[in-house]
C-alpha positions in Angstrom: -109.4 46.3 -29.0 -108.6 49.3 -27.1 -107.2 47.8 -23.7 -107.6 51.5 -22.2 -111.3 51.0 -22.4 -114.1 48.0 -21.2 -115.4 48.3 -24.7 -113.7 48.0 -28.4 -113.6 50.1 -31.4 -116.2 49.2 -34.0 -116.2 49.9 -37.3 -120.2 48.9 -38.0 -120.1 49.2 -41.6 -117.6 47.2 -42.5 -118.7 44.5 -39.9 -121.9 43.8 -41.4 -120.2 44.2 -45.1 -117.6 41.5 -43.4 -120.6 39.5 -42.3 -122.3 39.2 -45.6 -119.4 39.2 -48.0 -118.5 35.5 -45.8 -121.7 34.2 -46.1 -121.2 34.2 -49.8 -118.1 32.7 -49.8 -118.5 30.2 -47.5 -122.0 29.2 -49.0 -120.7 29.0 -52.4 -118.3 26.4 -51.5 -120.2 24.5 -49.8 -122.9 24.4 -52.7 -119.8 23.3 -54.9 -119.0 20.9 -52.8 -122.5 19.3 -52.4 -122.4 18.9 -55.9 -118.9 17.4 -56.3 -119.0 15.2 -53.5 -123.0 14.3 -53.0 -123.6 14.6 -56.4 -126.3 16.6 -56.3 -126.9 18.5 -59.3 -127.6 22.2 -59.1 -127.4 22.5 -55.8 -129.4 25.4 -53.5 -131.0 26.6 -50.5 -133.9 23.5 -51.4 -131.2 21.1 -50.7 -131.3 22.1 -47.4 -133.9 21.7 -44.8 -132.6 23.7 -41.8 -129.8 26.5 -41.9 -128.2 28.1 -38.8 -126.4 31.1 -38.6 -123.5 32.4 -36.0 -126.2 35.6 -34.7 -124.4 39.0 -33.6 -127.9 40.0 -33.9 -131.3 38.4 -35.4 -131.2 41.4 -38.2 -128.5 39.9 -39.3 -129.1 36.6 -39.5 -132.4 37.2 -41.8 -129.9 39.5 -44.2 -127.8 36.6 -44.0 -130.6 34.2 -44.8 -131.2 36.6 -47.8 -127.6 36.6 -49.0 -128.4 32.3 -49.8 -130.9 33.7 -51.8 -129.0 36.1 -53.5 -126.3 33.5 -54.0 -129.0 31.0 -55.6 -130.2 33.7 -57.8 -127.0 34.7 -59.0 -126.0 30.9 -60.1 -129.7 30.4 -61.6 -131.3 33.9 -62.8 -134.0 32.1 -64.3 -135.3 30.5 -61.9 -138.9 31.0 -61.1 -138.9 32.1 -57.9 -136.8 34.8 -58.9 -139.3 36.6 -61.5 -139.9 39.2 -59.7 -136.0 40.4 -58.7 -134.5 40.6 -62.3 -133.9 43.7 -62.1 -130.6 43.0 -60.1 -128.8 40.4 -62.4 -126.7 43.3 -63.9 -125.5 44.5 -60.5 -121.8 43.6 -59.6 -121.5 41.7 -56.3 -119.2 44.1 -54.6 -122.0 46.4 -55.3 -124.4 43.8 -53.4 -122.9 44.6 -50.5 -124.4 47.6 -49.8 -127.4 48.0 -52.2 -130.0 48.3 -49.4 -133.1 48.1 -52.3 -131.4 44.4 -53.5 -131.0 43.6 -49.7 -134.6 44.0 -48.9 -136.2 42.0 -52.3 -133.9 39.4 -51.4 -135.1 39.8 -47.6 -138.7 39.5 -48.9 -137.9 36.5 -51.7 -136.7 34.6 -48.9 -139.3 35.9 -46.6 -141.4 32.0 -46.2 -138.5 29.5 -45.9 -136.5 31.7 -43.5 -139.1 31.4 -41.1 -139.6 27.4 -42.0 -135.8 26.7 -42.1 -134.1 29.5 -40.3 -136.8 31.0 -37.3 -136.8 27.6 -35.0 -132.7 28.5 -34.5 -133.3 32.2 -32.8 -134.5 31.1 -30.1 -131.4 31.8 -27.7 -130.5 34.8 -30.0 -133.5 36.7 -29.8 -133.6 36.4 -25.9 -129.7 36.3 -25.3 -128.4 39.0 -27.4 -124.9 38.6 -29.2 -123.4 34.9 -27.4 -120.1 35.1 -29.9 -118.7 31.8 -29.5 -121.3 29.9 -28.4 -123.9 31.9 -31.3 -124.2 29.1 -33.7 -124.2 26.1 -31.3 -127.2 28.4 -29.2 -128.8 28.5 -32.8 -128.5 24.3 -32.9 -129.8 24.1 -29.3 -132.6 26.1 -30.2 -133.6 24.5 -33.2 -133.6 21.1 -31.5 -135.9 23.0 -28.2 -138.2 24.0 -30.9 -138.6 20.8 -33.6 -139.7 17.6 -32.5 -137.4 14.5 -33.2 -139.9 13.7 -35.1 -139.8 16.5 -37.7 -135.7 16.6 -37.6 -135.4 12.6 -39.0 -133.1 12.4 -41.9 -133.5 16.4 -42.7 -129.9 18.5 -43.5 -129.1 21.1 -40.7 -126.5 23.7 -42.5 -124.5 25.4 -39.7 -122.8 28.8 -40.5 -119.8 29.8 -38.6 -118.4 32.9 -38.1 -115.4 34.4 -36.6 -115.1 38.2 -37.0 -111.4 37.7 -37.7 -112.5 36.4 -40.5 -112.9 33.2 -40.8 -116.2 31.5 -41.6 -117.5 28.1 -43.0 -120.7 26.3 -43.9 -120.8 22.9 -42.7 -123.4 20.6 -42.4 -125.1 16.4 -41.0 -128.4 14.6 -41.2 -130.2 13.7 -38.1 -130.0 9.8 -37.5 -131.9 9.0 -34.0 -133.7 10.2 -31.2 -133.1 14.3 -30.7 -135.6 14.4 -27.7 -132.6 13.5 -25.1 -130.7 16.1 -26.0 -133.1 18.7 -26.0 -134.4 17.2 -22.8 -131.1 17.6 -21.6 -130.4 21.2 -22.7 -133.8 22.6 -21.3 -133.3 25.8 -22.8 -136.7 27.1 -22.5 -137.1 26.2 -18.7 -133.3 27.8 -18.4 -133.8 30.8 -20.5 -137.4 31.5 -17.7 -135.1 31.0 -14.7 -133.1 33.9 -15.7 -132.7 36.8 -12.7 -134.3 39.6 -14.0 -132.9 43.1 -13.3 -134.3 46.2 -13.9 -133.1 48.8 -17.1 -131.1 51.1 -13.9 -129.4 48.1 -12.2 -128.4 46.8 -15.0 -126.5 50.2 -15.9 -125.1 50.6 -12.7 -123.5 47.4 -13.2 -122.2 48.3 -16.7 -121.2 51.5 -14.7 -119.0 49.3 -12.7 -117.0 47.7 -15.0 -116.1 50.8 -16.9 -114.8 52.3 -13.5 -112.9 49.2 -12.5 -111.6 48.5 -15.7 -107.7 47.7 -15.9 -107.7 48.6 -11.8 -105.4 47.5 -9.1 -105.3 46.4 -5.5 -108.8 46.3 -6.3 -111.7 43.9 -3.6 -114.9 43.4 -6.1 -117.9 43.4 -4.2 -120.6 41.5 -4.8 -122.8 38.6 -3.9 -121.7 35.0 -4.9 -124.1 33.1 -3.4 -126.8 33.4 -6.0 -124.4 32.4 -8.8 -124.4 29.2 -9.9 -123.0 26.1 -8.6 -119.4 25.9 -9.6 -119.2 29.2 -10.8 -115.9 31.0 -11.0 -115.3 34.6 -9.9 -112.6 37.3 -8.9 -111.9 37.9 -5.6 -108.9 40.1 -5.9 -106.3 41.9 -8.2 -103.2 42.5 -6.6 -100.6 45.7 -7.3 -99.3 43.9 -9.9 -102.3 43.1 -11.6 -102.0 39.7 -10.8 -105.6 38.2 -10.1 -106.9 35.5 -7.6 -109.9 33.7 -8.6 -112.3 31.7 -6.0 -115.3 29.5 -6.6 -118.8 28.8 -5.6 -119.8 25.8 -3.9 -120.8 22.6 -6.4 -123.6 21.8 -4.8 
């Protein structure tokens, strides 16, 4: 963070690097314990019918995708689906990382069931942009909008969670009854449409905003409230002291 700024200091290389290099770790121990406590025997991405991924961006969720394959590979070389990448069983994993020839075969190997188990979560990702928190449980919400109950009965979801700290895991449940109500419930297609859309130059004058207000004091904001949402929380004032007073739009 740089608190003298509205944005933080990114190191972009070394995010992504952060972002794959948890991905394996966290997959590889949840294969292991699929295997130790399921019993499955040689366990891989077949073993699971649905994967969704925390989503700074959809790019990297399909790297991420590939990295499962890469993981697979690496714990069965022989396998058949993997005929036409051995040229990459010699390389060490650090070098992995950032072996941009590896990343695309394993992009491509993986091409077909990232878009059967993967594609149905990006939904929210592909029209939201980076939701931090909230990514991976966007990702579940879309894959529920997008797959009939139907089609979800008894299948695996595999959720991968990511916190740039970093922490990560790969967790996963079976769907048991009726997923219609939830996604009835959620309405994230019809919510996503009702979206206020703003032009490219109102949209920077806003971000414009913020970078001149940022960290100010005695400071009024100005704006419109009344075509926020219900119940919506917003600042009406920060005092000399930087205290701030918050107000709150109508419920109903």
């Amino acid at each position: 963070p740089d608190m003298s700024s509205e944005f933080p200091t990114v190191d972009g290389p070394l995010s992504v690097t952060s972002y794959v290099r948890a991905v394996d770790h966290a997959y590889l121990a949840y294969m292991d314990k699929l295997e130790k406590v399921e019993g499955v025997r040689n366990a891989s991405l077949k073993d699971l019918d649905y994967v969704v991924f925390h989503s700074p961006y959809t790019k990297q969720v399909v790297k991420g995708f590939a990295r499962l394959a890469y993981n697979d590979f690496m714990r069965a070389p022989e396998a058949e689906e993997f005929a036409e990448v051995q040229q990459f069983r010699e390389i060490e994993r650090e070098e992995s990382y950032t072996n941009k020839v590896l990343e695309k075969a394993f992009i491509t190997v993986s091409k077909r069931e990232f878009a059967q188990k993967t594609e149905p979560s990006l939904l929210a990702a592909r029209n939201i942009g980076n939701m931090y928190t909230g990514s991976v449980f966007f990702g579940l919400a879309s894959l529920l909008s997008q797959t009939s109950s139907e089609e979800l009965q008894g299948k695996r979801v595999a959720l991968f969670s990511y916190g740039s700290g970093c922490a990560a895991s790969v967790y996963s449940f079976r769907v048991r009854g009726d997923t219609a109500g939830i996604s009835a419930k959620v309405d994230l297609k019809k919510r996503l449409e009702s979206r206020t859309k703003v032009s490219p130059q109102v949209f920077e004058e806003i971000m414009d905003l913020r970078e001149k207000t940022h960290n100010a004091s005695e400071y009024l904001p100005q704006g419109d409230v009344e075509s926020m949402f219900p119940g919506t929380y917003y600042l009406q004032k920060v005092d000399y002291m930087h205290r701030r007073a918050y107000g709150r739009t109508p419920l109903n």
